[in-house]
N, C-alpha and C positions, 0 to 999 in steps of 0.2 A: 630511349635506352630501356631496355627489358631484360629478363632475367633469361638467358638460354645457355643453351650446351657450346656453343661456340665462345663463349666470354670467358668458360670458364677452364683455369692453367693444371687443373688435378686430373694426374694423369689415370687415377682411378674411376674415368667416366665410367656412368653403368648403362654401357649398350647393348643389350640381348639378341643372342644369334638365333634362339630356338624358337622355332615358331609354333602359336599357339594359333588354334580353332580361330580367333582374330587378329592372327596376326604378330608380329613383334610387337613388341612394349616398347612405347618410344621411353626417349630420354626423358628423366625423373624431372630436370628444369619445365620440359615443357610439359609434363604433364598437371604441373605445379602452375605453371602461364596457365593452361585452359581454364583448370578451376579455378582458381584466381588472379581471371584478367587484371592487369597493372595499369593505371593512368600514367601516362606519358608526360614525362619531364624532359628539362628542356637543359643546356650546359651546365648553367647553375645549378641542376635539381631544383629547379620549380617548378609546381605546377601546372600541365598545361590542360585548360580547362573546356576548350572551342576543340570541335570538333569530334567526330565519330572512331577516328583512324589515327593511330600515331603513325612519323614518319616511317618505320618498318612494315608499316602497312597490318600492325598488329588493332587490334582494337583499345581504345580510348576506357581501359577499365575504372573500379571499384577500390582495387588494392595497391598500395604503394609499393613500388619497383626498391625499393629501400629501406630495410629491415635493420634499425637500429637499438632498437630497445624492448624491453619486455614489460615495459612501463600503461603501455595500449593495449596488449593481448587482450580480447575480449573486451574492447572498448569500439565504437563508432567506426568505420574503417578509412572515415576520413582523419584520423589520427596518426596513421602511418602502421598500425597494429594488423596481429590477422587473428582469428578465434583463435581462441584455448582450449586443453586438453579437454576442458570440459563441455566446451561448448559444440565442439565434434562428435560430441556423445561417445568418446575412447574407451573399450568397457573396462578395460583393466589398470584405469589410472588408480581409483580408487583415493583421492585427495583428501583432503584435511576438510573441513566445512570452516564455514568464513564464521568463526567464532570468536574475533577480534584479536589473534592470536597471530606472531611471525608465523611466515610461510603456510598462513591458509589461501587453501586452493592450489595447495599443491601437492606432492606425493608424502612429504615430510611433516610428520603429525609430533608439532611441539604444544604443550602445557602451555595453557591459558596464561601462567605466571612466569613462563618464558621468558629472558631478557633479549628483548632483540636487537638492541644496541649495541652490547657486549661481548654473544655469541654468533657466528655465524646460524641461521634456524637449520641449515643444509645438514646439521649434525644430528638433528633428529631425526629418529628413524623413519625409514618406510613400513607399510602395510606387509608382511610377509606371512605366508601358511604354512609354517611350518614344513615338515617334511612329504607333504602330499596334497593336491589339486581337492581337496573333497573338505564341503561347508560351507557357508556364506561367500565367500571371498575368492571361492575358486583358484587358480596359482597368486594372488595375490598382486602386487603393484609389479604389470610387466613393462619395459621402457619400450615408448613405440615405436622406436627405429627398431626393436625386437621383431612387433608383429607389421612393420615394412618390410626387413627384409623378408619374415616367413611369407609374406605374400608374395613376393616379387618373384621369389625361388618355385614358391611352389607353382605359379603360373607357369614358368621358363619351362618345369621340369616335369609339370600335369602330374605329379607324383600322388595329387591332392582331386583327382576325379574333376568332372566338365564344373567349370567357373558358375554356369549359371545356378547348381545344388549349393552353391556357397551364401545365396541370397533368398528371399525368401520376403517378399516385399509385403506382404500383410499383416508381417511383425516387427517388421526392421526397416521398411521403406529401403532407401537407396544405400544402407549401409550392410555389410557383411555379417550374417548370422553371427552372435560372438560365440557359439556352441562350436560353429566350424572354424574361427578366428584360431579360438583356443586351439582345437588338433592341429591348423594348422603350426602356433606355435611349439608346441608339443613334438610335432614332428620333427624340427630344426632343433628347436633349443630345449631335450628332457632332463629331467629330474633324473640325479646319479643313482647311483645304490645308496648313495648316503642320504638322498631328498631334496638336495642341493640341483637349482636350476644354475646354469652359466651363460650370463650374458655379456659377450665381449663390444667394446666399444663400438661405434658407428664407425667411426676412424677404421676401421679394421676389415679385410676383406671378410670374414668370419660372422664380423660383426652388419654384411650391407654393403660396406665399402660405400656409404652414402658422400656425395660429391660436395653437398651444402651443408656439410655441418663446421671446417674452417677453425678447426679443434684449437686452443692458446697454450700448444706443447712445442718445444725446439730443442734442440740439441740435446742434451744431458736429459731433462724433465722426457723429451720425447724419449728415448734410451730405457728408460727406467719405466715408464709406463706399457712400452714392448716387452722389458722382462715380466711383468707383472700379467702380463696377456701373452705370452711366451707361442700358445697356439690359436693366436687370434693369426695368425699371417701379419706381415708388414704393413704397418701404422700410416697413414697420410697425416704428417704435422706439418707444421709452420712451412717448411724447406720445400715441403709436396706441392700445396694448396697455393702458393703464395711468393715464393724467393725468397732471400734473402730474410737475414732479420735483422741487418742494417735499416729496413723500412718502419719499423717500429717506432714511435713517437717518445723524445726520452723520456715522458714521463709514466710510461707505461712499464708493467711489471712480465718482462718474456716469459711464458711458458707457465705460466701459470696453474694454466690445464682449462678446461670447460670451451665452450663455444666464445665465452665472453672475454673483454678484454678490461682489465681495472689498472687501477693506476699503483706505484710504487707503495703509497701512504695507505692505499688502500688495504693492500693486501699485507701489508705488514701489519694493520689491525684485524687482520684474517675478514675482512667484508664478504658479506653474502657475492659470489660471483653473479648471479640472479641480477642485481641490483646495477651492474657493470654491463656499459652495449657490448654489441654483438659485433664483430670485424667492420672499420670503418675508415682503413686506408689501402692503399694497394688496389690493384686490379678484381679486388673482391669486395671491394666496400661494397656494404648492404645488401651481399645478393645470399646470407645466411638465410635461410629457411629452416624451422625445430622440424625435428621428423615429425611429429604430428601431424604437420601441414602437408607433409609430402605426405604419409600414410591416407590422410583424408582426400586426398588430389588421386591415387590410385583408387583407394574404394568408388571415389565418383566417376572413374576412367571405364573402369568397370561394371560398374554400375552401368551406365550409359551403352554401355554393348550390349550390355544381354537383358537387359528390363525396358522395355517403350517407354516407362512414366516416368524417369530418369535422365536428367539432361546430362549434359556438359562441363555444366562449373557448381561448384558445391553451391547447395542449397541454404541459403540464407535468410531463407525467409522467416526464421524467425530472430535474427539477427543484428544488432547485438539482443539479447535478451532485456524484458524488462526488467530484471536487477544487472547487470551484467558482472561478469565474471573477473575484474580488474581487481589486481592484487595491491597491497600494501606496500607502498615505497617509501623509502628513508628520506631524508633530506638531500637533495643534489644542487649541485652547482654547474656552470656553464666555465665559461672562457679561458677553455683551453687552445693552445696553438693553433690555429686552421692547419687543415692536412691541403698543401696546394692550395688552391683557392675555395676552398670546400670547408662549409663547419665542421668544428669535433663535436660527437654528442656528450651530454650531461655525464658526471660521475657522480657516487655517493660525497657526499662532505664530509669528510675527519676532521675529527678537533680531539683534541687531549686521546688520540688514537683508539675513538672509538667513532663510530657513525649514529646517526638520531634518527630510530625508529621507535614508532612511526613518522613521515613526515607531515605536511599541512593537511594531507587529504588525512589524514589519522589512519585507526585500524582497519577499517573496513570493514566491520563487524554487520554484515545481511544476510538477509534470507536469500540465498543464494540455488536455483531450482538445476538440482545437478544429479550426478549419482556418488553419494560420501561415502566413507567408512567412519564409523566413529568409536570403534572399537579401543581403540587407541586414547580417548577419552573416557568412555564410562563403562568400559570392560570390569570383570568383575578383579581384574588383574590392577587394576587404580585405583587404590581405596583411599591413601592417602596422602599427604604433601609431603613432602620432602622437606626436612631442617637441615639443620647446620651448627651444630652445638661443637663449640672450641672445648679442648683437654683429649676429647677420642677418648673417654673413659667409661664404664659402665653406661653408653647408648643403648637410647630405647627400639622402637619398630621403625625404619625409614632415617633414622639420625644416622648423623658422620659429623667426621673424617673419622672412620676405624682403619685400620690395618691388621687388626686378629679379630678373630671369633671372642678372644678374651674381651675385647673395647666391647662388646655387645654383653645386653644383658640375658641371663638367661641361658634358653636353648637357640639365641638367632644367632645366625653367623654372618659374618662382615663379605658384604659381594665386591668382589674387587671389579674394578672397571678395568680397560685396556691400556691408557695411557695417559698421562696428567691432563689433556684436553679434550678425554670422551665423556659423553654424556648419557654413555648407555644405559637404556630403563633399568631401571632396579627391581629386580620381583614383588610385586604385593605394594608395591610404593606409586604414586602419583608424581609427576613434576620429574626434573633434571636437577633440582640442585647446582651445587658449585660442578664447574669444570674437571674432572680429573678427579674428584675426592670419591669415596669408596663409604659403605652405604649399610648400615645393620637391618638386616629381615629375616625371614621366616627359611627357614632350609626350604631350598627352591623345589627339591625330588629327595627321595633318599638315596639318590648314589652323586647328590653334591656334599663334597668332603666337609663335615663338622666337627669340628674339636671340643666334644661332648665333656670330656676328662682327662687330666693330667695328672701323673704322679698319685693314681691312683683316686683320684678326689674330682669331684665326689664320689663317693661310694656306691649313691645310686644310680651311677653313669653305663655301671659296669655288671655284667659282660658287655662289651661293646658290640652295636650295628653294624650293619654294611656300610663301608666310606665315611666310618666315626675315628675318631682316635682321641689321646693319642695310647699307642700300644708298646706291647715288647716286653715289659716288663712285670715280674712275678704279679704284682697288682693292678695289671692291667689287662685282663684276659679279652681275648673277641668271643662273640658266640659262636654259636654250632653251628657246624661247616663253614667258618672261618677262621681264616688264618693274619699273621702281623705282616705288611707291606712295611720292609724300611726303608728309606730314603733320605739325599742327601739332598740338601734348599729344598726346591721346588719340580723336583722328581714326578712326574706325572704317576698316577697313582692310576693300576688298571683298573677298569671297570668303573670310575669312578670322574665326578665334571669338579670342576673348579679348583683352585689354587690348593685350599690349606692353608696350613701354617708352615715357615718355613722349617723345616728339619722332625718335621713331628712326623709318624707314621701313622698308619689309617688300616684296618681291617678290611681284608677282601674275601671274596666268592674264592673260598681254596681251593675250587677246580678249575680253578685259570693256571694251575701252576707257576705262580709267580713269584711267592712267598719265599725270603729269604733270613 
């Protein structure tokens, strides 16, 4: 039993008609099979250990034909695991470092003091540049089914110059310059007028239209994820990849979203999907592969054509690594229903609706030899932790729950987050804090709105700044060359970032003509 293009029911196969200098691009499964030949199992999925040749006449590999969990990435490959983003040398993962912290080694860079029992870590941010490719970090954390499909396309469509100027083997060996990686992505996926890259799901023709990703969206969830990628093209969910979703285990939560599949109780404690296997009933069980592995299965496909010292199947030779790259998992449990005569894999454990991270193996806290960002960590943007002082009243730098610029002390003003369970950074502050609650600091620019004076007081408030308030009134004047923006709640105030207060007015650049 092997992984190929014939097993599999999605009708979005990716078969290429254009022909390149070598020829079609086969099928992504097998190009997936070369570089990581699979060991042959037997009905049970056991496996089978004698012999050179499994019955298909494929070779007797390395890699298991059965991709359950994310538990092994970057672990021995006798475990059922394949590398990780890291260990592919991906240039623009850009992950966490294994600082004993949820979700290191991965794109999601949460505070050491993190709780990861109680919050999913998936809420931490990624690495992002801002509005332009230029600095350390170049476009920042790109998703590799991004720089698979740019490859795939730009092979098809040579729009991207002869394949072999893509490589450059005395700096990069068998992998793809990531100088040319980048254009290539650039070229499919650019930065707007506003700096804004747009990357649409895998699921999505737009996004790859990648066959092995077996996404955990159906009906309504799939629906609403279409609107939300409106010009991604039509979504491959549950209904695409797989029939019905009468085939679902009832203890499983439909539609979830992600690759993974977690259980009801799981996901009602909002559980890292991370943590939840990958499709494991149906005519698709185990045959998930993360774009990574596909992207790294083309670079070597590649590779292998147009470089002599370049085999076949990715090079593992240094493989797993002497610390190796295995992430931190919660507490799991087994015995759940057999699907047919077949195991179910492990789930997280909930108890009092939360899950225990770390589990026995603990944090995982090593020296882990990769390429990190740690920006995120000890930027000069993280100076300090986060409290949580009850009353919201005269807070200091980084204290909450505020709800005005008034709860802060001073000239800080209250940064409001997005929604009772964001944990978006807080400028000048360290850590996440509580879920949802809202955060006193330093005005983040001067055109984020501060409510500097009210009702004329203090006196040395006044004449008011750009996106200060509040104004309109005889004792409240703006300075020169502005003029009173007024507004009713939370009126977006031109030229100007963040919330306010509600109903207060703010001083603007009086050549927007806005001013009424």
């Amino acid at each position: 039993m092997k992984l190929s293009s014939a097993l599999l029911l999605s009708p979005f196969l990716h078969t290429t008609v254009a022909q390149n200098e070598f020829g079609a691009l086969p099928h992504i499964s097998d190009i997936i099979e070369a570089a990581y030949p699979t060991w042959c199992i037997d009905a049970s999925e056991n496996r089978i250990t004698s012999g050179d040749k499994c019955e298909d006449g494929t070779p007797n590999g390395k890699w298991s034909p059965l991709y359950f969990t994310k538990k092994y990435s970057g672990a021995d490959p006798k475990y059922g695991g394949y590398p990780s983003n890291i260990d592919i040398n991906y240039a623009f993962e850009f992950a966490a470092p294994y600082y004993g912290q949820a979700c290191a080694g991965s794109p999601h860079h949460c505070s050491e003091d993190f709780d990861g029992s109680t919050t999913s870590c998936k809420a931490c941010p990624k690495l992002t540049t801002g509005t332009d490719d230029r600095g350390p970090y170049g476009p920042g954390h790109v998703p590799p089914h991004i720089s698979l499909a740019a490859v795939v396309k730009a092979y098809e469509t040579g729009d991207m110059g002869d394949v072999k100027d893509w490589f450059q083997y005395d700096l990069h060996a068998c992998r793809i310059n990531p100088s040319v990686l980048y254009d290539l992505i650039r070229k499919y996926y650019p930065r707007d007028q506003d700096g804004k890259a747009y990357y649409p799901p895998p699921f999505s023709p737009l996004g790859g239209a990648y066959p092995l990703e077996f996404v955990n969206l159906a009906g309504d969830s799939c629906q609403k994820e279409a609107d939300k990628h409106s010009t991604a093209g039509p979504l491959e969910c549950f209904e695409q990849h797989s029939g019905d979703v009468n085939q679902y285990p009832s203890y499983l939560e439909v539609g979830h979203g992600s690759p993974h599949y977690c259980t009801k109780e799981g996901k009602a404690a909002d559980v890292n999907n991370d943590y939840c296997p990958y499709i494991f009933f149906g005519a698709n069980r185990g045959k998930y592969r993360h774009p990574h592995i596909a992207f790294s299965a083309v670079e070597t496909y590649l590779a292998s054509e147009v470089i002599g010292e370049c085999g076949t199947t990715w090079d593992d030779s240094n493989y797993p690594a002497e610390v190796d790259t295995t992430v931190a998992f919660p507490a799991m449990k087994g015995g759940f229903p057999a699907v047919g005569d077949l195991e179910a894999p492990m789930q997280p454990t909930i108890k009092d609706n939360k899950w225990t991270w770390p589990g026995p193996e603990g944090t995982k806290k090593k020296a882990v030899k990769g390429n990190f960002a740690t920006e995120l960590h000890i930027g000069t943007a993280n100076l300090l932790s986060l409290s949580n002082v009850p009353g919201g009243k005269n807070l200091g730098r980084c204290e909450g729950d505020c709800d005005k610029d008034k709860d802060c002390k001073g000239a800080l003003v209250c940064f409001q987050r997005q929604d009772k369970a964001s944990i978006d950074p807080v400028p000048g502050c360290k850590g996440y804090g509580k879920p949802g609650d809202d955060y006193c600091t330093d005005r983040p620019s001067d055109t984020y709105l501060a409510l500097t004076g009210d009702e004329g007081i203090p006196t040395t408030a006044y004449p008011l700044g750009i996106c200060e308030g509040d104004c309109g009134k005889k004792n409240e004047p703006c300075g020169e060359g502005l003029c009173c923006f007024k507004r009713r709640g939370f009126t977006p105030v031109p030229g100007c970032d963040g919330e306010g207060a509600r109903g207060k007015d703010y001083c603007i650049d009086k050549s927007l003509g806005k001013c009424n």
